[in-house]
N, C-alpha and C positions, 0 to 999 in steps of 0.2 A: 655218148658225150652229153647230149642232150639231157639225159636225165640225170645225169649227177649236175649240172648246172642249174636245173629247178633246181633239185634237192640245197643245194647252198642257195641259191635267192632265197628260196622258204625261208633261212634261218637269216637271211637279211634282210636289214632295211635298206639299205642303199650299197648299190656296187662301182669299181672304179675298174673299167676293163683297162688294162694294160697290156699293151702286146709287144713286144720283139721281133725288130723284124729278120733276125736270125735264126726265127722258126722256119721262115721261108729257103725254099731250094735253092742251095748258090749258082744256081742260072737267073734265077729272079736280083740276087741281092751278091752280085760276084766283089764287091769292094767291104762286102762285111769282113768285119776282123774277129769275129767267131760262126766260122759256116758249120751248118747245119746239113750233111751228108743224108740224103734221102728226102730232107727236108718237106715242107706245107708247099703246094702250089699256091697261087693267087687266090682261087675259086674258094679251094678249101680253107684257107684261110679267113676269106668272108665268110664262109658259111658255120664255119666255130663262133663268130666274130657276131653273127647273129641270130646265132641263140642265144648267144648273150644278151641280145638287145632285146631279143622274144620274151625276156622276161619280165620286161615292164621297169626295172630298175634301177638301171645303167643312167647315172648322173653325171659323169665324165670319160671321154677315152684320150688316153694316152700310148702315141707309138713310137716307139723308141730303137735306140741300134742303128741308125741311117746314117752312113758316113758315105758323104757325096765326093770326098775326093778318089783319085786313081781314074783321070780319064774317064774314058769310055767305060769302064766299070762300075765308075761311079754315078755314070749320065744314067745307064743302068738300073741301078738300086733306087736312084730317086724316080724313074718312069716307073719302077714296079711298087715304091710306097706312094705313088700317086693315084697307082690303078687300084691297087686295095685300101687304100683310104676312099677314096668315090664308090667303088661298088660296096663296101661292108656300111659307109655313113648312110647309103639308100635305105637301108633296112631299119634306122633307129628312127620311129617315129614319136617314139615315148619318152618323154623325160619326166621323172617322179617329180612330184612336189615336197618342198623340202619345207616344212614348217620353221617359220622365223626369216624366211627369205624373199 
């Protein structure tokens, strides 16, 4: 994974990580309304999430698919895009310089 992610930074200037968080195991995110059987743990999730950031590039992240309703399911989903939002943000230390900004 790692190296096909250099391999495309190379060929960028600037990246926008986008994540879903219906990659994630519907134990993590059980109020998603497209689960993901087999699904990304948390950890793993971070750990895609920063390689991304390892490549110096990464000008924005965007995480998407959170639907906090359904209860307890949904109390849920938002505990587990909290805890992968705080562990994968640790790793971004870089932000590119954007000329003209």
């Amino acid at each position: 994974f790692a190296a096909t992610v250099r391999e495309f930074a190379d060929a960028s200037d600037l990246l926008l990580l986008h994540v879903d968080l219906d990659v994630l195991d519907p134990q993590y995110v059980p109020s998603s309304s497209t689960p993901s059987a087999n699904g990304l743990t948390i950890d793993q999730t971070a750990d895609a999430m920063a390689a991304v950031f390892q490549t110096g590039k990464v000008i924005a992240v965007c995480v998407s698919s959170l639907n906090p309703g359904g209860g307890q399911r949904g109390a849920r989903s938002v505990k587990s895009a909290t805890t992968l939002i705080e562990k994968a943000l640790a790793g971004w230390m870089t932000i590119p310089f954007v000329p003209g900004s």
